[in-house]
N, C-alpha and C positions, 0 to 999 in steps of 0.2 A: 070467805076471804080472810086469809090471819091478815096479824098486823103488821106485814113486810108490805104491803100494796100501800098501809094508811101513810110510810114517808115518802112515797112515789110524790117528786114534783116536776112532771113532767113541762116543756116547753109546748107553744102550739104547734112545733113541727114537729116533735118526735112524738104527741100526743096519738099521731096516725102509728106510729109506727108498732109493732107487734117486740114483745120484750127478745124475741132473738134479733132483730131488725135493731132494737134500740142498743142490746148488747155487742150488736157488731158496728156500728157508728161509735162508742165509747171504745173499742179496740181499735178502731182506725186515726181516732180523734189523741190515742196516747201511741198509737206507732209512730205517728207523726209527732207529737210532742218530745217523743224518746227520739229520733231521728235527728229532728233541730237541735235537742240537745247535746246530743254528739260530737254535731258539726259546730257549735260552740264551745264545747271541750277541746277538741281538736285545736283549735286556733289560737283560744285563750288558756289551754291549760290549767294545773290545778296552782292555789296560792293568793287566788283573786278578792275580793269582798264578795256577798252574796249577793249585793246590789248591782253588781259589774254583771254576771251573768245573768240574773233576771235581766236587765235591761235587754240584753243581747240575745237570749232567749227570748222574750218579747217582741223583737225586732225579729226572728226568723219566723217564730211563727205565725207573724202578720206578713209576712212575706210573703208564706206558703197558701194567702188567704182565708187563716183560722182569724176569728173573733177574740180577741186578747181583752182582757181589763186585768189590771196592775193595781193592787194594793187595796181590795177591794174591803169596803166595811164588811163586819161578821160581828152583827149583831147577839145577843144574848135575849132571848125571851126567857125573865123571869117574872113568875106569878103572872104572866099575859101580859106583861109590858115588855116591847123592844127596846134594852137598853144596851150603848153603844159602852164599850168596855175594853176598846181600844184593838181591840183582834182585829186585822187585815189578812187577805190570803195575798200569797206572793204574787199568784198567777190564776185568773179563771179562764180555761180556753173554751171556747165555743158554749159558753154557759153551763158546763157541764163537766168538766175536769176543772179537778183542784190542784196545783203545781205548789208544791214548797219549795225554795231553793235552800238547799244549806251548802257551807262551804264550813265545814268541820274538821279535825281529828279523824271520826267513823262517828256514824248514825249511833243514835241511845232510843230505849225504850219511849223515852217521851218526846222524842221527833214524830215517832210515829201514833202516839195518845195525840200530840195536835194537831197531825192531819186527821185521825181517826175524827177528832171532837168538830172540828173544820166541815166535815163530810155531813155530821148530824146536824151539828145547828144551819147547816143548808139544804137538806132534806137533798145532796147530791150523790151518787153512789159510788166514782171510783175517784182515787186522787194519786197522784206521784209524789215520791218523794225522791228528791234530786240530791246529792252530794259532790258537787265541783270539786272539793278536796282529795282528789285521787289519781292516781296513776293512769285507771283505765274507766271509765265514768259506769261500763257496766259491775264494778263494783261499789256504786254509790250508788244505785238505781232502787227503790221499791215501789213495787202498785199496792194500793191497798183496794181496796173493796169493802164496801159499807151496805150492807142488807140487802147484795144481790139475791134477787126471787131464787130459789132452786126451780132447775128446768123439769117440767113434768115428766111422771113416768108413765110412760107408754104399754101398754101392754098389749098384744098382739091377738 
């Protein structure tokens, strides 16, 4: 086994499940995140605080019956001590998506270095990155992906 299985931190319910089975729980878990957030661009438009559409983002998709936590510690282990160094994530949905909201100009390289870094120091694997700041919100949208397994090759 390389070392893409040793950041696996799986929960006890997805621990049953088989990585195409966890893979597609994580695409339904961000169609639905992407979805909500839509229908809070819709309403709110772009020009807001990042905090206005977090909340209301937050608020939809506990509606839809995801697991939301808002502002969640993101600790730093260095040298093996957990030390708190003020990182929060915007959004964790279902313990397993990372949501950044930004309401910017356009996305820069290093929105996407801190969700990437977001993803590592939680041992999580895929995260959104939101930008409110737009016209049409699927031009603010990115998914990242952080040390998905590659799917095996089959051979016949």
């Amino acid at each position: 086994m390389g070392s893409d299985s040793t950041l696996l931190d799986f929960t006890a319910e997805s621990a049953e499940l088989t990585e195409d089975d966890f893979g597609g729980r994580l695409n339904e878990i961000t169609e639905k995140t992407i979805g909500a957030a839509i229908k809070v661009h819709r309403a709110l438009g772009p020009g807001l605080l990042e905090s206005a559409y977090e909340t209301c983002l937050a608020f939809e998709l506990a509606e839809l019956g995801l697991t939301v936590v808002r502002q969640q510690p993101m600790p730093v282990v260095y040298r093996g001590v957990r030390l708190d160094c003020g990182y929060r994530t915007d959004l964790t949905v279902e313990n397993e998506v990372i949501v950044e909201v930004k309401s910017v100009a356009r996305l820069e390289p290093i929105h996407e270095a801190q969700l990437l870094s977001y993803l590592k120091l939680s041992n999580r694997r895929v995260g959104l990155l939101m930008n409110f700041n737009v016209k049409l919100l699927r031009h603010g949208l990115r998914r990242l992906v952080h040390d998905f397994p590659k799917p095996a090759v089959r051979v016949a």
